[in-house]
C-alpha positions as CSV (number, residue, x, y, z in Angstrom):
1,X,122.7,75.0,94.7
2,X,123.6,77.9,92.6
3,X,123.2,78.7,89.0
4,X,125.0,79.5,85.9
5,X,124.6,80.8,82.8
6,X,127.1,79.2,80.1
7,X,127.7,80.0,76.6
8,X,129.5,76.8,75.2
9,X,130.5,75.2,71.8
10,X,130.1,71.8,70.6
11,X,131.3,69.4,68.2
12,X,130.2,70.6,65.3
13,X,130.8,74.5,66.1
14,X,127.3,75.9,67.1
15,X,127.1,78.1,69.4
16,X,124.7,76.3,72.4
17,X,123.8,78.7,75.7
18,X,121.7,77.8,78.8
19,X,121.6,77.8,82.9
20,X,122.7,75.2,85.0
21,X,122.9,74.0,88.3
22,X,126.5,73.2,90.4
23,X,127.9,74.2,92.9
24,X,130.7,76.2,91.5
25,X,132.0,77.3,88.0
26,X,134.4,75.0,88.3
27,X,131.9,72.2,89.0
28,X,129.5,73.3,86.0
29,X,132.5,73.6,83.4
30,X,133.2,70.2,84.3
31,X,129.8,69.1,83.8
32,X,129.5,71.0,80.4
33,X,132.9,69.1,78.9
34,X,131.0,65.7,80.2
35,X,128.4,66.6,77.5
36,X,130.8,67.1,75.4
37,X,130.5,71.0,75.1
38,X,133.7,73.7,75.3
39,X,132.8,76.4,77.7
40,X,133.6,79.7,76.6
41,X,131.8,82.0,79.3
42,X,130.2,80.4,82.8
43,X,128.8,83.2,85.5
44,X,126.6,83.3,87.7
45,X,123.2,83.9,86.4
46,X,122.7,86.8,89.1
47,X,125.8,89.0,87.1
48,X,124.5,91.3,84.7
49,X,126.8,91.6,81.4
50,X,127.4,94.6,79.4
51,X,124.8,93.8,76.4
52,X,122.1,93.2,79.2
53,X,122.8,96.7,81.0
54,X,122.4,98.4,77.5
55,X,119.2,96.0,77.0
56,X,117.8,97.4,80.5
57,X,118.7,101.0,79.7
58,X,117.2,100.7,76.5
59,X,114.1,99.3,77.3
60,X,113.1,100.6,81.1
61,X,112.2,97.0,82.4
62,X,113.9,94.0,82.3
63,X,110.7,92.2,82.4
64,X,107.5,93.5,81.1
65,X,103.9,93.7,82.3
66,X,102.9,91.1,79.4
67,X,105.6,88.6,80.6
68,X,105.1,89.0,84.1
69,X,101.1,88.0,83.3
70,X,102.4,84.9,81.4
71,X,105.1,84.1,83.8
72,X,102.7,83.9,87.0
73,X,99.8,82.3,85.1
74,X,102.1,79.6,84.4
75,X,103.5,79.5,88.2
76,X,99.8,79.1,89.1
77,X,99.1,76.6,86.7
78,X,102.1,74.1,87.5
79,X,101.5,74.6,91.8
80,X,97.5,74.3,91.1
81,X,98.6,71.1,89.5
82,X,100.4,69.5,92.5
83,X,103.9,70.3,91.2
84,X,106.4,71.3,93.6
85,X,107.9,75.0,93.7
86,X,111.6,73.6,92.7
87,X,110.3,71.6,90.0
88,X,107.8,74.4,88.9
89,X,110.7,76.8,88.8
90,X,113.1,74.3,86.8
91,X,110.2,73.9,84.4
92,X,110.0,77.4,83.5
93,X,113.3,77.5,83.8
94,X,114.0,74.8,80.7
95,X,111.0,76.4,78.9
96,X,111.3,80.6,78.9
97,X,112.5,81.4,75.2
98,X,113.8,84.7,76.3
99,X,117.5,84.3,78.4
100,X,117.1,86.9,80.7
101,X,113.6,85.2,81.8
102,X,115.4,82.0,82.2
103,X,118.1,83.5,84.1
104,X,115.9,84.8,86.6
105,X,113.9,81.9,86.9
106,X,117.1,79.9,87.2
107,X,118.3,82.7,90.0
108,X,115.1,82.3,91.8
109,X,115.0,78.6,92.1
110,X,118.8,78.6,93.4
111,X,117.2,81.0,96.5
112,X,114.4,78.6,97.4
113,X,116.6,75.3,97.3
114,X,119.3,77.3,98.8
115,X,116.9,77.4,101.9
116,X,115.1,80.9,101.1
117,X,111.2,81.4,101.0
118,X,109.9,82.0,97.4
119,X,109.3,86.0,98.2
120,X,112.6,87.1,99.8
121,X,114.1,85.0,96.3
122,X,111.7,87.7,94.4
123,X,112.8,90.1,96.8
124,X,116.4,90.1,95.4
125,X,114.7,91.2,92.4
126,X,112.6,94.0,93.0
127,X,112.4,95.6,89.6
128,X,110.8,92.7,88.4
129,X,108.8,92.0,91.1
130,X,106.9,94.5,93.1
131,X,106.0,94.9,96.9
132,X,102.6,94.0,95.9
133,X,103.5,91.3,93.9
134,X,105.6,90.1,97.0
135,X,103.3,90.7,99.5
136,X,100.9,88.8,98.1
137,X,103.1,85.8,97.3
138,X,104.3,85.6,101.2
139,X,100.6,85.9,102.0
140,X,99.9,82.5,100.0
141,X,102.9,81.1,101.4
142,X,101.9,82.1,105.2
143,X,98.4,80.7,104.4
144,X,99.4,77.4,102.3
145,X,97.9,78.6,99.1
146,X,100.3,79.9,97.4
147,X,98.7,78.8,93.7
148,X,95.1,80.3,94.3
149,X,96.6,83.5,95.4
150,X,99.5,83.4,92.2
151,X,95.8,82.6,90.3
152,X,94.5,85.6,91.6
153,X,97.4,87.8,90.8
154,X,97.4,87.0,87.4
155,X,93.9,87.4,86.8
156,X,94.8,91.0,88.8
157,X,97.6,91.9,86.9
158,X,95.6,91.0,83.4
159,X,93.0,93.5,84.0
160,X,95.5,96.0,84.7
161,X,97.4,95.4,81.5
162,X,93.7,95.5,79.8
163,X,92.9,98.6,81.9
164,X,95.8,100.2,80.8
165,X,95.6,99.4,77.2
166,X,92.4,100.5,77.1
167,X,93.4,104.1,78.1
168,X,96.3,104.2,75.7
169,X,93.9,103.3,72.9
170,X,91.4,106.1,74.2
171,X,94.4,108.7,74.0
172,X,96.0,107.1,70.8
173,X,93.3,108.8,68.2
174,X,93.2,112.0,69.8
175,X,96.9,112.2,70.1
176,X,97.5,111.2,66.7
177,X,94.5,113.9,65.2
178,X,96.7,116.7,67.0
179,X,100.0,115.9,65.6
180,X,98.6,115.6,62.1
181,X,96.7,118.8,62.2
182,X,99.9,120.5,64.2
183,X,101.8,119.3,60.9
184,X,99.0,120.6,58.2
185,X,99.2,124.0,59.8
186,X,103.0,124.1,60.2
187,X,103.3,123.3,56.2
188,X,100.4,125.9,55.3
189,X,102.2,128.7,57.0
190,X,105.8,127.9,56.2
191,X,105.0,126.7,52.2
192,X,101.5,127.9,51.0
193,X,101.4,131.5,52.8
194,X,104.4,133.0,51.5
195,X,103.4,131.8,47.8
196,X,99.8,133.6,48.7
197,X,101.8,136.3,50.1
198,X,103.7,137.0,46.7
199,X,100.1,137.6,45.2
200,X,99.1,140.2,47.6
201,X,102.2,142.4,47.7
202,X,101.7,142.4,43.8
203,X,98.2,143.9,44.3
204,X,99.3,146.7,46.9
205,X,96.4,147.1,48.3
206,X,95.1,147.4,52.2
207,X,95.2,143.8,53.4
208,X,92.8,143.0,56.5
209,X,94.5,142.6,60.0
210,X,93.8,138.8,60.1
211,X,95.6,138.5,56.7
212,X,98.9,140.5,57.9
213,X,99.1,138.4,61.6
214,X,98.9,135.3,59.3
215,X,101.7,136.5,56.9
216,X,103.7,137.5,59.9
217,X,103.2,134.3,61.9
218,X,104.4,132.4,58.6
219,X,107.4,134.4,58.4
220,X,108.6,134.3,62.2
221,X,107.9,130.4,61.7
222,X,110.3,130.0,58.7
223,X,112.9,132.8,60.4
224,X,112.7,130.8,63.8
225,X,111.4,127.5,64.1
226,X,114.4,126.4,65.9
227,X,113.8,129.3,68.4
228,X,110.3,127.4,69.0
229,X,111.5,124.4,69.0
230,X,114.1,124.9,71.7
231,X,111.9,126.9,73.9
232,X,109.6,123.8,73.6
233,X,112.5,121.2,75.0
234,X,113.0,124.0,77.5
235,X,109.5,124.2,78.7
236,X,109.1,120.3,79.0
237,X,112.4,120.3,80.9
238,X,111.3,123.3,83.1
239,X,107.9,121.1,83.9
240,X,109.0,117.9,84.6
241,X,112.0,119.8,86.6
242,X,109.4,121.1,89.1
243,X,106.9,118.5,89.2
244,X,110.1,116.1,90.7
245,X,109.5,118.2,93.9
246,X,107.7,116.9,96.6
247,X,105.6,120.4,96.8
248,X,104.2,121.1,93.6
249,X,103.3,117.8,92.8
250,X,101.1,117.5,95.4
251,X,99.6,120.4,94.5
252,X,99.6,119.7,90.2
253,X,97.8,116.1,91.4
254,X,95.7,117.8,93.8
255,X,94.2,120.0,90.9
256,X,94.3,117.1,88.8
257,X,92.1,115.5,91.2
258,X,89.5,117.8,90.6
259,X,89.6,118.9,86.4
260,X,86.7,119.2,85.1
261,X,87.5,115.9,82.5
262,X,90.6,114.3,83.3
263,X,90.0,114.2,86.7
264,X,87.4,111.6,86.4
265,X,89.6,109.1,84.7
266,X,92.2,109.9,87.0
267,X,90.1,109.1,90.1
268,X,88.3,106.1,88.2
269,X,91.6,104.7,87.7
270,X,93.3,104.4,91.1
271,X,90.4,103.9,92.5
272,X,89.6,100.7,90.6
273,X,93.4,99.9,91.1
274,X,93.3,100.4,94.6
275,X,89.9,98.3,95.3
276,X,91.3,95.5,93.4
277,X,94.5,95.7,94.9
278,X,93.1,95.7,98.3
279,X,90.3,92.7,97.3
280,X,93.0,90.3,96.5
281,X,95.3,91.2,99.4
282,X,92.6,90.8,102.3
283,X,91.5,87.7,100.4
284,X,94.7,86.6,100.7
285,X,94.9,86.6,104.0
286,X,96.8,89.9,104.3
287,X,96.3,92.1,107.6
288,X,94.3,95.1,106.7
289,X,96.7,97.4,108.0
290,X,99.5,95.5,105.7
291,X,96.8,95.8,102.7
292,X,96.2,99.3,103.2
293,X,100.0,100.2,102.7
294,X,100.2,97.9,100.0
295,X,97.3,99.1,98.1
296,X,98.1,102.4,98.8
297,X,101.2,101.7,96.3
298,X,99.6,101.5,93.9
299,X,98.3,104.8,93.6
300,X,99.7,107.1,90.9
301,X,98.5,110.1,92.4
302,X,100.4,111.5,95.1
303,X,97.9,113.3,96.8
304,X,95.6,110.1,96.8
305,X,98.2,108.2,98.2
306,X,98.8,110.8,101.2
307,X,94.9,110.7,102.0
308,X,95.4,106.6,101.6
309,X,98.2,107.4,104.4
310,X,96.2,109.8,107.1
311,X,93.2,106.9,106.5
312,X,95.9,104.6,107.4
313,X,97.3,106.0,110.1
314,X,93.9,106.8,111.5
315,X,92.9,103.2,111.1
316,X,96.0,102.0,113.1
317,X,94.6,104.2,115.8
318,X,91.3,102.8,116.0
319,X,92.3,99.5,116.0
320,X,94.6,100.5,118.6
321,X,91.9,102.0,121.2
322,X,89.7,98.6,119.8
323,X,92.3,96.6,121.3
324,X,92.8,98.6,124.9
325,X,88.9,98.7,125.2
326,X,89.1,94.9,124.7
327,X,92.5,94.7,127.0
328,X,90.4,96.6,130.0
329,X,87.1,94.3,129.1
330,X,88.8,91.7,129.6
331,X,91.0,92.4,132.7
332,X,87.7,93.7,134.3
333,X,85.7,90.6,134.1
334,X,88.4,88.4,135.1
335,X,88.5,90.3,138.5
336,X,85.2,90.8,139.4
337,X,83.5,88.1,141.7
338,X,80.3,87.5,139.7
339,X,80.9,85.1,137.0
340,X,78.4,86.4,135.1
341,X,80.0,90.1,135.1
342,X,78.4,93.7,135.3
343,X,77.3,93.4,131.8
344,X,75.5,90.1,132.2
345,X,74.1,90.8,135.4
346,X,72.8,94.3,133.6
347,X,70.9,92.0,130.7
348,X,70.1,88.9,133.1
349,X,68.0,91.7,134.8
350,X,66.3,93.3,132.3
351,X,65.4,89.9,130.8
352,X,63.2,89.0,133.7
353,X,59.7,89.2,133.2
354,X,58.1,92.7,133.7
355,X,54.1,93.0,134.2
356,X,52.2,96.2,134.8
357,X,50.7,97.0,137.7
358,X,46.4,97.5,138.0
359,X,44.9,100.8,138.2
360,X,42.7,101.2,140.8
361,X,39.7,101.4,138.4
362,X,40.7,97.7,138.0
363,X,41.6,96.4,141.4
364,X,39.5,94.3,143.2
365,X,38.3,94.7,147.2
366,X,40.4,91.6,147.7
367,X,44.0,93.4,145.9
368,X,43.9,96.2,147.7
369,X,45.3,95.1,151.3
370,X,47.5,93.3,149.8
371,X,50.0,94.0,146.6
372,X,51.2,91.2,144.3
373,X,55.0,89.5,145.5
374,X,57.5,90.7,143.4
375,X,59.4,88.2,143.8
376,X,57.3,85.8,142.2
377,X,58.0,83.7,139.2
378,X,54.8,84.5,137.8
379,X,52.7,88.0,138.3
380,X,49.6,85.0,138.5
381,X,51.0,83.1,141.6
382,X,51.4,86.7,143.4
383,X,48.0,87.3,142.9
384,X,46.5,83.7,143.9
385,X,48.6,83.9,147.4
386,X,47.4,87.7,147.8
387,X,43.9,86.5,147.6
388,X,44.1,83.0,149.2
389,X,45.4,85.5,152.3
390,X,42.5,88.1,152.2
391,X,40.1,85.0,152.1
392,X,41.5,83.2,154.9
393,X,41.6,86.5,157.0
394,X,37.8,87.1,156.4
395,X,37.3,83.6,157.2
396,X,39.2,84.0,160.7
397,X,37.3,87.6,161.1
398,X,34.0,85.6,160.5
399,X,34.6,83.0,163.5
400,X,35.6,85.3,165.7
């Protein structure tokens, strides 16, 4: 059953908007003039309206790392609980305070009653939802724990937020240092120096070659500051221009990789996304193959991520020859006549006793005719029969 959003008036002229379900417009226009509500706009709450596109261009995201936390902490909570997925949904649904959450939480549940599995409903929203985020939801569905891995995910996409604040606030000071001291030094040389300079041109006398490249940066700075300015938008453009290509980006991340200090927090942090990424998938239940790619996602650095993919590849190809090796195993102990098999013939053998043989410092008159049996059981039976069989041929040599 689909559903709507609906912006209605009632009795006493407030404005009143929510999501139901029906199955048409029709259908839930009726049901709003049942409650006694006028319908003034019912859509489907999958159409976008003009306010929300400016709301989405304005902010980036629709929905935001924070709300994405609380949202699948709560869907963990309510399926932990025994709830149902429908009834989870509507709860959330009736709950969100922000209408775009409740929209899509109303869209979602209209895709898994409608007959849909709960990832390809998230899949029909993939800004809000990532593959990784949907990978690891069909993983919990395929293995029938679907709230322990939601658990998981929130505890994974928690750290991350914390991860990622914790680098903003490392940045934040320094960043905030160099604009005010960029400031200081753009007021001293476009304010103080030229009153300074007035009080040297009234000495005339020599100045030193510091003091005339300051007085001549202050005034190409109050002449053309736009100049700078401009060239500055233009350089910013020129960089981001190139690093969109394919080419030097690999190559600006590949040197990245290795600075002497921002390539250590670079390489801490996809690799600790990465591990934890790939933890939760393969505890999930996730093929390794599958949580390779998926991990590999995650990776802001593209040359990391094209090292994730040769390792990947590489990987497929090992597991490939594994799985011929075990194809031709297989096939070859099923035709051979032994039911043991070469290989268990080979350590049925070497698990049968072996005993050294005597030196002839230690033989005895009575060994030497005869050697031990190998085929005995025991290297002491071979020996009793050996000399048992010397004794009774002296004994016939005697009466003789």
């Amino acid at each position: 059953m689909p559903a709507f959003r609906f912006e209605a008036i009632d009795h006493a002229g407030k404005t009143q908007k929510g999501v139901l379900d029906a199955d048409s417009a029709r259908a839930a226009r009726s049901q709003l003039r049942t409650q006694g509500l006028t319908p003034l706009v019912v859509e489907a709450a999958g159409s976008r309206t003009r306010g929300e596109r400016q709301q989405r261009l304005s902010l980036g995201r629709r929905l935001s790392q924070r709300e994405q936390a609380i949202l699948t902490r709560q869907l963990a909570s309510l399926l932990i609980a025994g709830l149902p997925l429908g009834e989870t949904l509507a709860v959330l649904t009736e709950q969100s305070e922000r209408d775009y959450i409740r929209e899509l939480m109303a869209a979602i549940r209209a895709e898994v009653l409608g007959g849909h599995s709960f990832a390809n409903a998230l899949a029909q929203h993939p800004k809000d939802f990532p593959e990784i985020y949907r990978a690891l939801v069909a993983a919990g569905e395929h293995t029938g724990k679907l709230g322990l891995v939601l658990s998981r995910l929130a505890d994974y996409i928690e750290q991350r937020n914390a991860l990622k604040q914790k680098i903003i606030l490392a940045f934040t000071y320094p960043g905030i240092v160099t604009i005010i001291a960029f400031g200081i030094v753009t007021f001293l040389l476009s304010y103080v120096v030229p009153q300074v300079v007035n009080v040297f041109a009234s000495t005339k006398q020599a100045l030193p070659f510091l003091t005339v490249m300051m007085m001549a940066l202050s005034a190409f700075v109050r002449s053309y500051w736009w100049a700078v300015l401009i060239g500055v938008v233009i350089f910013a453009w020129l960089v981001k221009t190139i690093l969109a290509r394919p080419g030097p980006r690999m190559s600006f991340d590949r040197w990245l990789l290795g600075a002497p200090l921002i390539g250590k927090l670079v390489r801490g942090y996809n690799t600790v996304r990465f591990a934890s990424t790939l933890a939760i998938l393969t505890a999930a239940g996730v093929p390794i193959l599958r949580a390779l790619q998926a991990a590999g996602e995650t990776l802001s650095n593209t040359d990391a991520r094209e090292r994730r993919r040769r390792h990947r590849a590489r990987a497929r190809r090992l597991v490939a020859v594994a799985r011929a090796r075990q194809h031709e195993d297989v096939s070859a102990g099923a035709g051979s006549p032994d039911p043991l098999g070469r290989s268990d013939r080979r350590r049925h053998h070497d698990a049968r006793p072996r005993f050294r043989r005597r030196s002839a410092r230690t033989r005895t008159p009575h060994d030497v005719p005869h050697e031990p049996a190998r085929t005995a059981a025991y290297p002491c039976d071979g020996r009793r029969r050996a000399r048992d069989r010397a004794r009774g041929d002296a004994a016939d040599h005697r009466t003789e």
